[in-house]
N, CA and C atoms as a LAMMPS dump frame, in Angstrom:
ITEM: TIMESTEP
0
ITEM: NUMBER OF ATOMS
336
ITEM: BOX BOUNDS ff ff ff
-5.0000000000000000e+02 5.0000000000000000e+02
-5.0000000000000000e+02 5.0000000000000000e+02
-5.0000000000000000e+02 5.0000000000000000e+02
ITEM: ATOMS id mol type element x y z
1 1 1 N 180.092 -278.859 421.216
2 1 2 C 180.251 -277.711 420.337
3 1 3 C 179.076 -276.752 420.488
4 2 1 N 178.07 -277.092 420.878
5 2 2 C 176.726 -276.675 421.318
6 2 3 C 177.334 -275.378 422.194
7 3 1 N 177.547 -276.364 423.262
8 3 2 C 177.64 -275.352 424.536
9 3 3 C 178.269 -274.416 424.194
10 4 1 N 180.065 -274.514 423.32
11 4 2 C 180.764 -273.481 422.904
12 4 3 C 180.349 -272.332 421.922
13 5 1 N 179.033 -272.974 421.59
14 5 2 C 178.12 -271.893 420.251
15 5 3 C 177.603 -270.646 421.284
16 6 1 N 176.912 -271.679 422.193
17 6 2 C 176.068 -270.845 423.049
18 6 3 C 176.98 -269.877 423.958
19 7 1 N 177.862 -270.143 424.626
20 7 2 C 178.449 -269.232 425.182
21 7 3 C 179.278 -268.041 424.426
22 8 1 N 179.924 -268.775 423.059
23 8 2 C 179.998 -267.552 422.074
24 8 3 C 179.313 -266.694 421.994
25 9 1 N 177.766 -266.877 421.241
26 9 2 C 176.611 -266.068 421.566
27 9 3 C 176.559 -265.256 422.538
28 10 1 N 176.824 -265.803 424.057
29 10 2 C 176.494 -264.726 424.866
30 10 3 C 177.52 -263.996 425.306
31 11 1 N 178.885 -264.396 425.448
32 11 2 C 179.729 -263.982 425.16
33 11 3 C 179.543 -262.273 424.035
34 12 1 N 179.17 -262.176 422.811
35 12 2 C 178.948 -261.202 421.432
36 12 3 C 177.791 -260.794 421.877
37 13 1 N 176.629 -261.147 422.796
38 13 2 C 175.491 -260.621 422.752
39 13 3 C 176.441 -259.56 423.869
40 14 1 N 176.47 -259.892 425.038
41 14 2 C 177.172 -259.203 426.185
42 14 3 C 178.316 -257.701 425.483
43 15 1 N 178.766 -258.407 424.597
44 15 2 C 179.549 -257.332 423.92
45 15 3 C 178.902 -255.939 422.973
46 16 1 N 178.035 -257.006 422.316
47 16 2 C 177.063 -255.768 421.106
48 16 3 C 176.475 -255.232 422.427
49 17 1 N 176.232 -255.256 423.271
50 17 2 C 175.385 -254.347 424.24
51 17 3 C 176.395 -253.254 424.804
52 18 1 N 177.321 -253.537 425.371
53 18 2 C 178.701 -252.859 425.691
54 18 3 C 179.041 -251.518 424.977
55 19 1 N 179.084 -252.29 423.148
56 19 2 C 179.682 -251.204 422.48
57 19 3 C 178.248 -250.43 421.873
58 20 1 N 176.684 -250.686 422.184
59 20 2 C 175.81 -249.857 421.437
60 20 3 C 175.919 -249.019 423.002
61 21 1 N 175.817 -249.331 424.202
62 21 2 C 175.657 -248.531 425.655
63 21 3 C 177.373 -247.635 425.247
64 22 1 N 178.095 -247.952 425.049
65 22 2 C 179.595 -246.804 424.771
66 22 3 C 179.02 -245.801 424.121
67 23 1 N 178.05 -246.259 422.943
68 23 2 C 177.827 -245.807 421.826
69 23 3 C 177.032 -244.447 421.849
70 24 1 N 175.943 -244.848 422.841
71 24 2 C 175.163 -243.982 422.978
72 24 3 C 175.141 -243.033 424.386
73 25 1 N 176.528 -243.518 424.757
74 25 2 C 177.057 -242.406 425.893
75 25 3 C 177.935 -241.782 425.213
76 26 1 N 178.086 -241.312 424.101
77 26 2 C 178.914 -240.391 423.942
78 26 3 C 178.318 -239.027 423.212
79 27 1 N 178.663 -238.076 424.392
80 27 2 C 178.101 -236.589 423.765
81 27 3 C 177.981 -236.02 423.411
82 28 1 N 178.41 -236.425 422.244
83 28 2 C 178.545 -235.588 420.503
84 28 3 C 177.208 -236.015 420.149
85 29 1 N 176.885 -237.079 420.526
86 29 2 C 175.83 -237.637 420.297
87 29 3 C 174.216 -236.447 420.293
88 30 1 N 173.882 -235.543 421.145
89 30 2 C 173.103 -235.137 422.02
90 30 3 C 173.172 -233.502 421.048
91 31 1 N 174.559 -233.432 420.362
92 31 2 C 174.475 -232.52 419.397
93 31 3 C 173.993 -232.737 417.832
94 32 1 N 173.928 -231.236 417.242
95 32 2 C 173.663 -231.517 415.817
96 32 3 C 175.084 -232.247 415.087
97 33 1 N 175.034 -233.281 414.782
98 33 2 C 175.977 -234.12 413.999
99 33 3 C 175.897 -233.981 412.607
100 34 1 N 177.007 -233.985 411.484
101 34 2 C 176.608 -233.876 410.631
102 34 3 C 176.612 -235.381 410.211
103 35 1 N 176.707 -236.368 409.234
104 35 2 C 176.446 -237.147 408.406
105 35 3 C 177.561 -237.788 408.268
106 36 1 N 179.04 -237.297 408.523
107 36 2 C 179.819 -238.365 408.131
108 36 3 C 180.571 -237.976 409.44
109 37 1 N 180.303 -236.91 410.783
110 37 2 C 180.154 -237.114 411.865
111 37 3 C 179.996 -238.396 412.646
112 38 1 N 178.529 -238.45 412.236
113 38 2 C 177.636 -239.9 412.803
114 38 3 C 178.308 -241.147 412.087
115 39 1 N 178.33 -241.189 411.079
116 39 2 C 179.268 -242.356 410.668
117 39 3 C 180.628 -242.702 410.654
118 40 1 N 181.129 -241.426 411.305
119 40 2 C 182.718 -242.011 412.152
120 40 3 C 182.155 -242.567 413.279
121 41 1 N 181.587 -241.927 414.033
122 41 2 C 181.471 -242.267 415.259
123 41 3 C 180.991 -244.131 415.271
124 42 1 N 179.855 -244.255 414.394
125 42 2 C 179.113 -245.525 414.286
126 42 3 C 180.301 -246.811 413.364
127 43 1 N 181.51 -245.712 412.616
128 43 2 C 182.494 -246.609 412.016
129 43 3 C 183.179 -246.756 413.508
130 44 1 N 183.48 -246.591 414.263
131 44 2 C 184.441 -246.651 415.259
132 44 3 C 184.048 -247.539 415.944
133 45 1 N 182.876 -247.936 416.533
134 45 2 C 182.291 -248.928 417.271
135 45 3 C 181.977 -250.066 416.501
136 46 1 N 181.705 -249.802 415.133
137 46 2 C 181.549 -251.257 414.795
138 46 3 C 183.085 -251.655 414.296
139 47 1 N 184.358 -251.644 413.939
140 47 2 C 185.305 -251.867 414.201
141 47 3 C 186.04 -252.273 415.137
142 48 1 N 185.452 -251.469 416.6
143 48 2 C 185.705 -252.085 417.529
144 48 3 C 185.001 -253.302 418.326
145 49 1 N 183.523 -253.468 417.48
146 49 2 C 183.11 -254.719 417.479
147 49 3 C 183.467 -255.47 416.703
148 50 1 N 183.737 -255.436 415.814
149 50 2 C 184.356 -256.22 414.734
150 50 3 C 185.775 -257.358 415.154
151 51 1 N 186.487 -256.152 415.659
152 51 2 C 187.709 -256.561 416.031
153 51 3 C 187.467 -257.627 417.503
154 52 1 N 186.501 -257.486 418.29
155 52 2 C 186.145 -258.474 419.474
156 52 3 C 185.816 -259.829 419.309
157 53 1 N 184.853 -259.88 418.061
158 53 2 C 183.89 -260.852 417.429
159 53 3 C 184.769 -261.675 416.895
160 54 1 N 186.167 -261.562 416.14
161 54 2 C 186.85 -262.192 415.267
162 54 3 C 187.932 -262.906 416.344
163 55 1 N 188.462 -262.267 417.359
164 55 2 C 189.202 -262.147 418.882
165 55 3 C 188.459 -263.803 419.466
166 56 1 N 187.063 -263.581 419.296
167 56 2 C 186.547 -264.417 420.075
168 56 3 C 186.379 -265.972 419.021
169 57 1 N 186.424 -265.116 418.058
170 57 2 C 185.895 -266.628 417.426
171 57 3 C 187.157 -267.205 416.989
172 58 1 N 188.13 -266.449 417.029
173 58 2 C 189.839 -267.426 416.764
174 58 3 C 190.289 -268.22 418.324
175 59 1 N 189.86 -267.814 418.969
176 59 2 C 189.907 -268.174 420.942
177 59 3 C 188.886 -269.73 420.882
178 60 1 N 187.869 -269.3 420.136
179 60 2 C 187.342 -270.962 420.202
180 60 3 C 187.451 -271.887 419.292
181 61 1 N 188.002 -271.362 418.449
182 61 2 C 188.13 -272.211 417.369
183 61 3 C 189.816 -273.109 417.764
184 62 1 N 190.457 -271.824 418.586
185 62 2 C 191.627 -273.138 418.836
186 62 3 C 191.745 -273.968 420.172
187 63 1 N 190.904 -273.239 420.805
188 63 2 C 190.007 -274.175 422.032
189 63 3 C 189.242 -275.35 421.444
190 64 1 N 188.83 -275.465 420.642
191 64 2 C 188.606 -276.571 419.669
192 64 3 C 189.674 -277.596 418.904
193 65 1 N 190.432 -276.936 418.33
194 65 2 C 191.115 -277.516 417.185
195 65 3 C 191.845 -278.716 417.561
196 66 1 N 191.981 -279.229 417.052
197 66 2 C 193.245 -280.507 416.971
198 66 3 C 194.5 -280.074 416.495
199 67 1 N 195.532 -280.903 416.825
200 67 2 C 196.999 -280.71 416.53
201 67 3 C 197.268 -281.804 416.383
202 68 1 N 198.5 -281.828 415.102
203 68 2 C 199.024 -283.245 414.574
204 68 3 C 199.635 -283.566 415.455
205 69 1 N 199.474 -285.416 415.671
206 69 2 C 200.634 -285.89 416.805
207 69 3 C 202.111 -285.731 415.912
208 70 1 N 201.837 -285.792 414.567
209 70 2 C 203.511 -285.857 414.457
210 70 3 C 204.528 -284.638 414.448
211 71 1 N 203.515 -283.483 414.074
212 71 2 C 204.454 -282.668 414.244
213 71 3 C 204.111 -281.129 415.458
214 72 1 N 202.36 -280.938 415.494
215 72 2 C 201.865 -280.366 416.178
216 72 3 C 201.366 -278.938 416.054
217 73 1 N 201.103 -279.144 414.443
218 73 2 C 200.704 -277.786 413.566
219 73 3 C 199.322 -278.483 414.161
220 74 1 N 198.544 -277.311 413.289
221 74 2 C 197.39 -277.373 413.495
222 74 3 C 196.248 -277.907 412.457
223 75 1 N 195.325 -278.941 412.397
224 75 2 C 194.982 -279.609 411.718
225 75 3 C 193.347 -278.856 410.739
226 76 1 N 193.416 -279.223 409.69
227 76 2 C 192.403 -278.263 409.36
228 76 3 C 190.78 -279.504 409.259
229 77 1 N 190.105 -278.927 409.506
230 77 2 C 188.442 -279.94 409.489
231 77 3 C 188.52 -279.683 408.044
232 78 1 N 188.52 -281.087 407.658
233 78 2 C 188.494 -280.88 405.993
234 78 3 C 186.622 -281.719 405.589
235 79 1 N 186.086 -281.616 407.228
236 79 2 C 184.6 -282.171 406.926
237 79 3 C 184.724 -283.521 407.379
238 80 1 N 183.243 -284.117 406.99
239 80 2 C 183.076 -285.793 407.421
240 80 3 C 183.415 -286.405 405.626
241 81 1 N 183.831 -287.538 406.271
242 81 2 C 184.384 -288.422 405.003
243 81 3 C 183.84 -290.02 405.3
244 82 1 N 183.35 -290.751 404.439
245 82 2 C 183.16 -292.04 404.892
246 82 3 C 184.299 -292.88 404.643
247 83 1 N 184.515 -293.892 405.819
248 83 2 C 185.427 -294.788 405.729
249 83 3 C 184.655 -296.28 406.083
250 84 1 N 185.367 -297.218 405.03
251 84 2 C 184.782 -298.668 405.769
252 84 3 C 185.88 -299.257 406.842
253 85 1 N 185.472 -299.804 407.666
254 85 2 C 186.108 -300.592 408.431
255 85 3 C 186.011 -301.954 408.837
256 86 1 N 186.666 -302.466 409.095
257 86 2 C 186.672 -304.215 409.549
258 86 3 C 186.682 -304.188 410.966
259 87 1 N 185.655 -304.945 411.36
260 87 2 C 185.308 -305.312 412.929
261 87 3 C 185.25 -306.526 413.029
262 88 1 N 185.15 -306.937 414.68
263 88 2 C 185.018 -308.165 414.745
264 88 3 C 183.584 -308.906 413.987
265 89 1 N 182.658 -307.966 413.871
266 89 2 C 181.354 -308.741 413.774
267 89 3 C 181.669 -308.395 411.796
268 90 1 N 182.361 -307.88 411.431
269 90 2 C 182.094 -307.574 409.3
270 90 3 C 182.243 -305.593 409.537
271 91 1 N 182.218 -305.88 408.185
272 91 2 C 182.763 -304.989 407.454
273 91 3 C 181.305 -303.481 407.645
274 92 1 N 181.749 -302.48 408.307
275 92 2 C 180.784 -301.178 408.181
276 92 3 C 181.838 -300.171 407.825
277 93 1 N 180.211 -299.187 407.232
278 93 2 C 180.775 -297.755 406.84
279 93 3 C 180.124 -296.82 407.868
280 94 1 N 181.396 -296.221 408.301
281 94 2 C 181.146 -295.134 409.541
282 94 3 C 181.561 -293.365 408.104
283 95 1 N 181.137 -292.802 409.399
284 95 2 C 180.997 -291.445 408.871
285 95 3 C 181.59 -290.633 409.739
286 96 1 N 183.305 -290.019 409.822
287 96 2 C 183.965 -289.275 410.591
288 96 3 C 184.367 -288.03 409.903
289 97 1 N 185.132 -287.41 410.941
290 97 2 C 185.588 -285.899 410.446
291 97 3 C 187.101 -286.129 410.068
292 98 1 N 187.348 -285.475 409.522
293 98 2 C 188.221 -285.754 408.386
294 98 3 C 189.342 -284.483 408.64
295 99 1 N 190.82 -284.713 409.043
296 99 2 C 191.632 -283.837 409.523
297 99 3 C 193.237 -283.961 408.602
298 100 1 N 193.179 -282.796 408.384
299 100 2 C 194.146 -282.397 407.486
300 100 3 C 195.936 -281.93 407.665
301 101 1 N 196.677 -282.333 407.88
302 101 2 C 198.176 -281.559 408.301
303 101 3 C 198.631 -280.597 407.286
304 102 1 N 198.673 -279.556 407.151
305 102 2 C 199.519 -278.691 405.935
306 102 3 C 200.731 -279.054 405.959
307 103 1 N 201.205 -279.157 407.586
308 103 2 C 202.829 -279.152 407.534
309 103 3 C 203.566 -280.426 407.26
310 104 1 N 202.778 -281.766 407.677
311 104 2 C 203.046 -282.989 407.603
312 104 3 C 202.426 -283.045 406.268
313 105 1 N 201.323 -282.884 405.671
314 105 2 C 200.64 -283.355 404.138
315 105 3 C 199.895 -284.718 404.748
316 106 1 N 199.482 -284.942 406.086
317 106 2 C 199.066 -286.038 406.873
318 106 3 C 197.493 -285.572 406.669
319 107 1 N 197.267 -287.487 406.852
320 107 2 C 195.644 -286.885 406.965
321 107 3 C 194.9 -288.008 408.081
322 108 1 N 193.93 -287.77 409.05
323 108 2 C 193.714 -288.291 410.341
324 108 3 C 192.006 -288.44 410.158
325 109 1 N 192.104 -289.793 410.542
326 109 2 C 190.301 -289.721 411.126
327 109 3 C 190.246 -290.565 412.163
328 110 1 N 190.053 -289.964 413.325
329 110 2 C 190.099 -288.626 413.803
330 110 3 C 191.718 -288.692 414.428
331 111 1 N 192.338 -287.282 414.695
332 111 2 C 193.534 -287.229 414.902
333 111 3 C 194.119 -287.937 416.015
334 112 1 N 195.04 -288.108 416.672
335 112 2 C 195.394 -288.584 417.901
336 112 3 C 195.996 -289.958 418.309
């Protein structure tokens, strides 16, 4: 999940550079602007960053996600939950992530 943070990151860094270099090539710029001039212009780019950032982070998040085996919705991280278990050697408490079905009302640790 690391790695997928980090390449997100550079991924949005690569981008905020994109749309401030659009930003500051445009030649209205270089004139007297008035005030809500400059803040269309600066609303327009951050919208259109906006709209990239959210693009990207729904792209990894289902590059991530799990899907129910039973039906194949999509499972929600409802967090870590402790469970005990029975092993060959006795009884421990592990600490897993905890997965949710809306469509089934199923619940998985861990799914699969």
């Amino acid at each position: 999940m690391a790695t997928d943070r980090n390449d997100l990151k550079a991924k949005l860094l690569a981008q905020a550079e994109a749309a401030i270099d659009k930003l500051l090539s445009d030649e209205r710029l270089s004139e007297q602007m008035t005030m809500s001039e400059i803040e269309a212009v600066v609303g327009k780019s951050e919208a259109d960053f906006r709209q990239r950032v959210l693009e990207e982070m729904i792209v990894m998040q289902r590059e991530n996600g799990k899907t129910c085996p039973l039906c194949g919705s999509w499972l929600r991280n409802k967090g870590k939950r402790k469970k005990r278990v029975v092993t060959l050697r006795g009884e421990s408490e592990i600490e897993r992530t905890y997965y949710h079905c809306q469509t089934c009302q199923k619940g998985y640790f861990p799914p699969g």
